[in-house]
C-alpha positions as CSV (number, residue, x, y, z in Angstrom):
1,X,0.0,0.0,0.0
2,X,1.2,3.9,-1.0
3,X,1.8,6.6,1.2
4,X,-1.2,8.5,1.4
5,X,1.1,11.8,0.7
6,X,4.7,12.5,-0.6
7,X,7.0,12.9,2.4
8,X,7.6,16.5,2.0
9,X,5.3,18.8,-0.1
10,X,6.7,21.9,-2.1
11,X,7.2,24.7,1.1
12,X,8.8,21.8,2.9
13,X,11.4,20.8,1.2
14,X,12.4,24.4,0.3
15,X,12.9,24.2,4.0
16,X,15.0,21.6,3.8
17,X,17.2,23.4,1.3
18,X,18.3,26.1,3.5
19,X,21.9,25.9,4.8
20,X,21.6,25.4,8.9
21,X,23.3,28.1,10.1
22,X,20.1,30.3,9.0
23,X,17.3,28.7,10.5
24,X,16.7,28.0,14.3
25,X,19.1,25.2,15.7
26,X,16.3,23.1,16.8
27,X,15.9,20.7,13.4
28,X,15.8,17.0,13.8
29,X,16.1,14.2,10.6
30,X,12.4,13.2,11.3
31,X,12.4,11.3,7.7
32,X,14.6,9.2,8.5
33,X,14.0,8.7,12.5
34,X,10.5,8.2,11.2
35,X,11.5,5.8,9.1
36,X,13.6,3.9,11.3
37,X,10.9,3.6,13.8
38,X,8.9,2.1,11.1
39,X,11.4,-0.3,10.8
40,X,11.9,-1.5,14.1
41,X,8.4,-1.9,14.6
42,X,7.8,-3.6,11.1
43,X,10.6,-6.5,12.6
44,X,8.1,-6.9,15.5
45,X,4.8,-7.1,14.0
46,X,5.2,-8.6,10.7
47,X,6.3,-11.2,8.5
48,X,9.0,-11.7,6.0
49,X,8.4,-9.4,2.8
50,X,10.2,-8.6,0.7
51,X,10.3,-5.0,-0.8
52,X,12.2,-4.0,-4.1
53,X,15.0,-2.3,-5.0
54,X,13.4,0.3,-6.9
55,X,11.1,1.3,-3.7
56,X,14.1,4.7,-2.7
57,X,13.0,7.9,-1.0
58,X,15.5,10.4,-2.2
59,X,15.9,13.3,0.2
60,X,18.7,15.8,0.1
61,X,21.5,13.5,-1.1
62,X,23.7,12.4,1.9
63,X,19.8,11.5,3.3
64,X,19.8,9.6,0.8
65,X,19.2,5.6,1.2
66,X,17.2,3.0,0.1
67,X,13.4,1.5,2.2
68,X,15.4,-2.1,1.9
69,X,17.8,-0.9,4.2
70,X,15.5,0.6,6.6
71,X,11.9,-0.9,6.5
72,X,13.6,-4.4,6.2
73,X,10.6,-6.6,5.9
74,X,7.4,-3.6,5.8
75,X,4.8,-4.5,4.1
76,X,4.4,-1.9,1.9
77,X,4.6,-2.4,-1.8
78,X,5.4,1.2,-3.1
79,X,6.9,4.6,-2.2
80,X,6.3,8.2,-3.1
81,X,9.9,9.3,-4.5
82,X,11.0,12.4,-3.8
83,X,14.0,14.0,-5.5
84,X,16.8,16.4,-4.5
85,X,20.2,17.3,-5.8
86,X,20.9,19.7,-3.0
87,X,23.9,18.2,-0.8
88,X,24.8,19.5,2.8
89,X,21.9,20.4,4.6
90,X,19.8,19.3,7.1
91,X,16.6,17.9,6.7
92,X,13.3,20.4,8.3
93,X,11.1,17.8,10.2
94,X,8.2,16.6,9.0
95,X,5.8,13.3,9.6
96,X,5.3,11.2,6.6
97,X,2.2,11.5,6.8
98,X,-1.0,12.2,9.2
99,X,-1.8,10.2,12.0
100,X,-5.5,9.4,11.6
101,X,-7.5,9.0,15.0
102,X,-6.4,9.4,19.0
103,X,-3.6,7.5,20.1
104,X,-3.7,5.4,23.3
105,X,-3.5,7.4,26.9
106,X,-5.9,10.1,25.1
107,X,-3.2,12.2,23.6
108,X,-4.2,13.5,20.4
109,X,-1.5,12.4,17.2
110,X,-3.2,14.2,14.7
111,X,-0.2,15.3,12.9
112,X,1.0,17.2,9.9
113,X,3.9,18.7,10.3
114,X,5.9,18.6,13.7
115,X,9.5,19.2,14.6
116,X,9.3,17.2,18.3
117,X,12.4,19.5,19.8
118,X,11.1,22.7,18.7
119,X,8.7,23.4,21.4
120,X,8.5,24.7,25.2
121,X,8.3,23.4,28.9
122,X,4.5,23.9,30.4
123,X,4.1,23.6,34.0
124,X,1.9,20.9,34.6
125,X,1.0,20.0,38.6
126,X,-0.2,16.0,36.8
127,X,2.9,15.2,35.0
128,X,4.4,12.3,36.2
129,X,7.6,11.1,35.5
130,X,8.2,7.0,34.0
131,X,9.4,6.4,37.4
132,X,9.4,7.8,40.9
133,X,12.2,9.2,43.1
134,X,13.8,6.6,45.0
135,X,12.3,3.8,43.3
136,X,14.8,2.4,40.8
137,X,18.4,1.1,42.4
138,X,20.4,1.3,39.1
139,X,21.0,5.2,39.5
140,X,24.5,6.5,39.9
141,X,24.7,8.4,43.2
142,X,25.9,11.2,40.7
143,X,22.2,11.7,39.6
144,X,20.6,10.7,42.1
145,X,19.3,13.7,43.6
146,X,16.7,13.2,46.1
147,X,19.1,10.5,48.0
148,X,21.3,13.3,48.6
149,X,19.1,15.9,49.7
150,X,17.1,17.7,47.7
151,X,14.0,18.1,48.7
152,X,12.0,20.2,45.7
153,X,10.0,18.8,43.2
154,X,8.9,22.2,41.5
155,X,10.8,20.6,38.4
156,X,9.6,17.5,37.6
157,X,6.0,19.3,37.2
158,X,6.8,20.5,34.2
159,X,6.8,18.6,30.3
160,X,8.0,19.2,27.2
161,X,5.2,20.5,24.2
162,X,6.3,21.0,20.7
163,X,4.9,23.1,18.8
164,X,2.5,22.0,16.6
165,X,1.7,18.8,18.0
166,X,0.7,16.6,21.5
167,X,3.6,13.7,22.2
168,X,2.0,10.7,24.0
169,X,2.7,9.7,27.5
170,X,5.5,7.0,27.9
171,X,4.7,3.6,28.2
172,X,7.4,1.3,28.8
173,X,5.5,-2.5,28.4
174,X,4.8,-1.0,24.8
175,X,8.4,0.3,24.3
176,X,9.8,-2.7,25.4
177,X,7.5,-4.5,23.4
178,X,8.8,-2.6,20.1
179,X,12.8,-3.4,21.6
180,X,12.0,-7.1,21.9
181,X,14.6,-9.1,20.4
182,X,16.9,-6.1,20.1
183,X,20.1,-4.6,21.2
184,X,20.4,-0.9,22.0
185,X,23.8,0.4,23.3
186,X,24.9,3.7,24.0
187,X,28.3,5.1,23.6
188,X,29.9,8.4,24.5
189,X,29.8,10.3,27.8
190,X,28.6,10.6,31.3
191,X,25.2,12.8,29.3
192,X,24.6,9.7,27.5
193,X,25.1,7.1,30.6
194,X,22.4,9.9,32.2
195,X,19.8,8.6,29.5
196,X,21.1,5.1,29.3
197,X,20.1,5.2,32.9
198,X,16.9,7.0,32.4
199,X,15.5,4.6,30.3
200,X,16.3,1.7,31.9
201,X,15.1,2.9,35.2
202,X,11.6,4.1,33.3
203,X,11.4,0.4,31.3
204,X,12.5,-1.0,35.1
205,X,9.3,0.7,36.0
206,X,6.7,-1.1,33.8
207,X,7.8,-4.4,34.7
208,X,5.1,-6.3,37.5
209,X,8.2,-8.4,38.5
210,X,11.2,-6.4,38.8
211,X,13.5,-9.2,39.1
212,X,13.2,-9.9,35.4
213,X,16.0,-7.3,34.9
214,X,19.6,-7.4,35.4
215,X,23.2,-5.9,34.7
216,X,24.7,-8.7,33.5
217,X,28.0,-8.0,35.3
218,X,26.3,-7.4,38.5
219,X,28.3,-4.6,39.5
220,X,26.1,-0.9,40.7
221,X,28.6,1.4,40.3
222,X,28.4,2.9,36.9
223,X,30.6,5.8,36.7
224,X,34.3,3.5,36.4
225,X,33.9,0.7,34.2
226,X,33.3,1.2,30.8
227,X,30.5,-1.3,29.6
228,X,27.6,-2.1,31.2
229,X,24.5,-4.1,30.0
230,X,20.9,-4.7,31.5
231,X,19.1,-7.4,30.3
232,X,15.5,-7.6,30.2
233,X,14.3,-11.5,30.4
234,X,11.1,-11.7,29.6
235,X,11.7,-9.3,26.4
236,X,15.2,-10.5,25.2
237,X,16.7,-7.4,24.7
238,X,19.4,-5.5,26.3
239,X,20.0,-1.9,26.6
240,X,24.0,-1.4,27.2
241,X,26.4,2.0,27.8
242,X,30.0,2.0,26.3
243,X,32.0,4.2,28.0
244,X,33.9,6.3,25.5
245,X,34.1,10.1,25.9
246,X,35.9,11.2,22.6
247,X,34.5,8.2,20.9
248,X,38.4,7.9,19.6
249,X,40.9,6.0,21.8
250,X,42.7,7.3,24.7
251,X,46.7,6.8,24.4
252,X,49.8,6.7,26.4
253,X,53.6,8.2,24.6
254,X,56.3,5.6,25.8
255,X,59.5,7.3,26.1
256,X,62.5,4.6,24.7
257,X,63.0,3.4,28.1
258,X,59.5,2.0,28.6
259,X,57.9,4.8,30.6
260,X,55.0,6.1,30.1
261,X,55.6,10.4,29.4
262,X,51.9,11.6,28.8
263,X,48.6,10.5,27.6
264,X,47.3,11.4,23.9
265,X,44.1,11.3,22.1
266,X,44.4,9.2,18.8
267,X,42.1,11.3,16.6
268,X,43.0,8.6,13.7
269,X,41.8,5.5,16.2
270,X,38.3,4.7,17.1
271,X,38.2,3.4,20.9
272,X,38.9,-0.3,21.6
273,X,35.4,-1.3,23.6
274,X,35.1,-4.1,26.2
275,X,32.1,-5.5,24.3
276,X,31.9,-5.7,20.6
277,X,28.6,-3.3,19.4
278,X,28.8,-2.6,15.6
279,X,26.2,-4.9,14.9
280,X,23.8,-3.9,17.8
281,X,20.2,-3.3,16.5
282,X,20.7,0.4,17.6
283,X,23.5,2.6,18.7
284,X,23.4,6.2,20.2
285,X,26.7,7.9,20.1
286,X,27.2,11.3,21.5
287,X,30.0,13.2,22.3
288,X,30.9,17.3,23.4
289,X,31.4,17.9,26.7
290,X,35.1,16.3,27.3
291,X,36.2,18.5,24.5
292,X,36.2,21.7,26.9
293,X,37.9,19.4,29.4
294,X,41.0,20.6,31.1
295,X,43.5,18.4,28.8
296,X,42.6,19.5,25.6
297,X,42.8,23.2,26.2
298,X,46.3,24.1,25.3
299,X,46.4,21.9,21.9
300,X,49.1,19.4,22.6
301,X,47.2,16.6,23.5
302,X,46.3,15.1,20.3
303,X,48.2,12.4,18.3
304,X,47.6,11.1,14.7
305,X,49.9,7.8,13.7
306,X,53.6,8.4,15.9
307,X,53.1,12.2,15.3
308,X,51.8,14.2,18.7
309,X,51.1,17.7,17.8
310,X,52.7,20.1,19.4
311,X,49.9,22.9,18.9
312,X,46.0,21.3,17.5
313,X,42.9,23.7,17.8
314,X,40.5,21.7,20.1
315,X,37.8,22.2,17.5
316,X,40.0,20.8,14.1
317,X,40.6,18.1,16.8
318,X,37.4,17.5,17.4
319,X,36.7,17.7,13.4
320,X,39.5,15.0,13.3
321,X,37.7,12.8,15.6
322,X,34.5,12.7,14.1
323,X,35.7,12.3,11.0
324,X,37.3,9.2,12.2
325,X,33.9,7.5,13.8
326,X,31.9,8.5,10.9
327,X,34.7,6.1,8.9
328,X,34.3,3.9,11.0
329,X,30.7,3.6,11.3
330,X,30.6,3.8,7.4
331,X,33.1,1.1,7.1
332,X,32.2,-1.5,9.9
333,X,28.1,-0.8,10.3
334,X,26.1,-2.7,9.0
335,X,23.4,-0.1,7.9
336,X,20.5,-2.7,6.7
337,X,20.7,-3.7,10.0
338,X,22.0,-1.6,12.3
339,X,20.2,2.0,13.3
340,X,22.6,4.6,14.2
341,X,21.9,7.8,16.5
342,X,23.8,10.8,17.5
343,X,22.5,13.0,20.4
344,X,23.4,16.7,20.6
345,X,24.8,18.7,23.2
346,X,23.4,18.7,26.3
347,X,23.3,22.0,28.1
348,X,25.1,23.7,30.9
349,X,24.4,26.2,33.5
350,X,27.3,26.9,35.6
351,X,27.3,31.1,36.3
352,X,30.1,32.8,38.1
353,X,32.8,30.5,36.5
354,X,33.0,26.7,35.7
355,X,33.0,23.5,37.1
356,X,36.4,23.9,38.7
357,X,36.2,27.8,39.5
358,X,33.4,27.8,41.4
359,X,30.5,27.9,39.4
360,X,27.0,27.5,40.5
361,X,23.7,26.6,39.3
362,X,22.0,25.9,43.1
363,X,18.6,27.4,44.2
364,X,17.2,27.4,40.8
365,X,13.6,26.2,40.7
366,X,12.1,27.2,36.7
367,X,13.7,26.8,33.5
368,X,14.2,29.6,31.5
369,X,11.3,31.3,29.7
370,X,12.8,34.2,27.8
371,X,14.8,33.1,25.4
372,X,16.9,35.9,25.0
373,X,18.9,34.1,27.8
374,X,19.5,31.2,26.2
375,X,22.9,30.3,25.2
376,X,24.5,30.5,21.8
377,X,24.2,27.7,19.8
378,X,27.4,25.4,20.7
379,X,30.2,24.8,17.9
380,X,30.7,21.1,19.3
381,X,27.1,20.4,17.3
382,X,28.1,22.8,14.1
383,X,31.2,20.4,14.0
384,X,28.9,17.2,14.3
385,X,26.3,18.3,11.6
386,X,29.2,19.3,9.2
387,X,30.4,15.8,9.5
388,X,27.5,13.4,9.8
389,X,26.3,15.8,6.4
390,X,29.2,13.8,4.1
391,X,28.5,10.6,5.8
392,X,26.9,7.6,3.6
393,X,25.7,5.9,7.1
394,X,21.9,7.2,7.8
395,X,22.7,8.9,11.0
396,X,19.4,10.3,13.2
397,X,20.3,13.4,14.7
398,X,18.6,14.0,18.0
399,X,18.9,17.5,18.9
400,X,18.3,18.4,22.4
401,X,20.3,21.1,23.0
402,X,17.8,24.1,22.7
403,X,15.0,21.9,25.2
404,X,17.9,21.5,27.3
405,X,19.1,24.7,27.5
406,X,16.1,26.1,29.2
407,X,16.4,23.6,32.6
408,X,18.3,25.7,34.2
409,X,16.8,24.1,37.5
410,X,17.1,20.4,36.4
411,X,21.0,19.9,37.5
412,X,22.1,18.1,40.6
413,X,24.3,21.5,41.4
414,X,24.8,20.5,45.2
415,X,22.9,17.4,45.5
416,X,25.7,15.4,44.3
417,X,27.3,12.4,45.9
418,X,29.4,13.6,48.6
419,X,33.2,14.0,48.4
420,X,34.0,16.2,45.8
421,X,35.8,19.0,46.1
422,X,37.4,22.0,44.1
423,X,41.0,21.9,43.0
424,X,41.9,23.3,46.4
425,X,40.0,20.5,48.1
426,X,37.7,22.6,50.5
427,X,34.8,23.0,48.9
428,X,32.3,21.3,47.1
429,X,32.0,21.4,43.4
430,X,28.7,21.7,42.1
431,X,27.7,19.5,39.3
432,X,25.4,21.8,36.4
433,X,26.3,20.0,33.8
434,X,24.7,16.1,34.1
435,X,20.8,16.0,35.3
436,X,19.0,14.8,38.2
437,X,17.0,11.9,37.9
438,X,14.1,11.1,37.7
439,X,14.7,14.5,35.7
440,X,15.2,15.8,32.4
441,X,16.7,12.7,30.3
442,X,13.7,10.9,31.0
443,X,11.8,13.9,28.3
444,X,14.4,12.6,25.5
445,X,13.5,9.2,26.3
446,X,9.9,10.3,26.2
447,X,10.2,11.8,22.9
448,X,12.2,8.5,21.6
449,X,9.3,6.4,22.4
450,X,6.7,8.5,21.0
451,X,8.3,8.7,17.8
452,X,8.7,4.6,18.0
453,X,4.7,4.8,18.8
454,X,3.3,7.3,16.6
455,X,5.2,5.1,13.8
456,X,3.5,2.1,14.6
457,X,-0.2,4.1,14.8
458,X,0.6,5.6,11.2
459,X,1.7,1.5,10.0
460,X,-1.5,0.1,11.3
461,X,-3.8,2.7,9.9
462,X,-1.7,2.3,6.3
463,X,-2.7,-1.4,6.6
464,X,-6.0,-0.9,7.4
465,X,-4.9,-3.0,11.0
């Protein structure tokens, strides 16, 4: 069965033609996401069919791939084609086509046209989060707020909106339902273990028997290892966290002698991992905040083969880097079967200095309403977009920065796990830059499963289901 409409009509995809830099930062590769959801759930609810090789959406060109690689068995028999020769930009967000009817829970997915990060945070005294404080034992102490003190709850009461459009309330039994079979693994940063966490804690919650869960390693302590996976039993999926901060491999310069003189960052070398995870069903990379760290400021950090620079700009680093993981995720990932994500930049809030020059972020209790505040759009994500842009790999871009840069009150500041300390060791730092939880991540969980959902609504109304 067709598409009811073309993908994107005429005003759209002049949208879609316009170079980033001159439109709002807050653009997401719905197409495609939309299109991977639509996958996944076609694995999961349907039989073996095949589609031909003919059946391509052509968006602008690195967009670019073919329905056999991404609604692997879908039982659709034909596409609307839609063609582009524009290169280098970033797709505007659009839904493929409308949602017909109310979606389970109530919330109304009659949509159009919706960008799901362009939107706002309304207060809402009924919003619940996927789980409740103190409920799920798999949290770092590090975001674990309300064990270390705080006592407000002003911003949990308060949900993300787009514009445009209603996103449905999570439901983990369904989401895990859609994941069953399937391995999702994040890789990157301490932000991305905060959502890795988040979403295992809010699936943790939908489960009647909580002991059908576990890390398989049995260890708690998730902030010193560098893989992790929980396994669901009763669903047969796992959802895993790679530790891996640049994404490229941390490395030591050995002096002839044998001893080590100082570490290096092999911008040509993608990290070694602990557990294999190129063929994982999905993988969400991110990467940004360790490349303001201390270490890389003054440029001599940074090795490529035997040659350590003696001066590298952190950013052409960073270019370096990224250029290296989208080679290797071109070269070693296996698109028709593998999804692959990349997760913006998390916001920060520290004022009066940074994390180790006493800066704060305590005592907040609303997010920012005037945007005028908000902080410029971070070079870290113009460096990502310019690379996943010549990449052949369909890469879904999840773009959180702007929601994020609002929750100013969402940080654990100094409801942190005790014992740390500024670089003079008599004071505590505060911590503005990773999110309490329950908290913030669990909205780009939230906004992951809806997209996962209103995918499967728009497949059963296409098939008449």
């Amino acid at each position: 069965m067709a598409l009811k409409k073309p993908l994107l009509n005429s005003s759209e995809l002049q949208r879609t033609l316009q170079h980033p830099l001159l439109r709002p930062r807050t653009h997401l590769l719905t197409v495609p996401f939309f299109l991977l959801s639509l996958f996944l759930l076609s694995a999961s609810y349907t039989t073996n069919s095949p589609i031909s090789d003919n059946n391509t959406i052509i968006i602008p060109s690195r967009f670019s791939f073919s329905l056999n690689n991404v609604l692997a068995h879908a039982p659709f028999t034909s596409y609307t084609v839609l063609e582009s020769s524009q290169s280098n930009t970033f797709s505007s967000v659009t839904a493929a086509e409308r949602t017909r009817g109310n979606s389970t829970d109530g919330d109304s997915q009659d949509l159009d046209s919706c960008d799901i990060f362009d939107g706002s945070w309304i207060q809402d005294d009924s919003h619940e989060t996927p789980y409740h404080h103190g409920s799920c034992p798999f949290l770092d102490d590090t975001f674990n707020c309300f064990k270390n003190g705080r006592s407000d709850y002003e911003f949990l009461k308060y949900r993300w909106k787009p514009h445009g459009c209603q996103i449905p309330r999570f439901d983990g039994l369904k989401m895990l339902h859609m994941l069953r079979g399937k391995r999702l693994v994040f890789v990157g940063d301490s932000l991305n273990r905060n959502m890795w966490q988040s979403l295992v804690c809010a699936l943790r919650a939908s489960l009647k028997d909580k002991s059908r869960i576990y890390e398989v390693s049995g260890r708690r302590e998730f902030r010193i290892q560098g893989f992790f996976s929980f396994k669901f039993k009763d669903y047969g999926c796992s959802i895993d966290f790679v530790k891996s901060p640049f994404l490229v491999q941390e490395w030591r310069v050995v002096h002839n002698g044998g001893v080590p003189q100082r570490e290096t960052l092999r911008l040509d070398m993608i990290q070694a991992s602990k557990s294999q995870y190129y063929d994982a069903d999905i993988i969400i990379f991110n990467t940004g905040h360790w490349w303001n760290h201390d270490k890389t400021k003054n440029g001599n950090y940074f090795q490529e083969g035997n040659h350590v620079y003696e001066r590298l700009e952190v950013s052409e680093a960073l270019r370096k880097a990224l250029k290296t993981w989208a080679k290797w995720v071109d070269t070693t990932v296996d698109s028709t079967r593998t999804r692959v994500f990349f997760t913006g930049f998390s916001a920060s809030h520290y004022r009066g200095g940074q994390w180790n020059s006493g800066g704060k972020c305590d005592g907040e209790r609303q997010p920012i309403t005037n945007e005028s505040y908000l902080s410029a759009y971070p070079w870290t994500m113009g460096i990502v977009e310019e690379v996943i842009a010549e990449m052949k790999t369909p890469v879904f871009y999840l773009n959180i920065t702007k929601m994020t840069d609002y929750r100013k009150d969402g940080h654990p500041s100094i409801y942190r796990e005790p014992g740390f300390s500024d670089n003079k060791g008599h004071r505590m730092v505060q911590d503005c830059s990773h999110w309490c939880l329950p908290g913030i991540p669990d909205s780009w969980n939230e906004l992951l499963y809806s997209t996962l959902l209103i995918a499967y609504t728009n497949f059963m109304s296409s098939t008449n289901y």
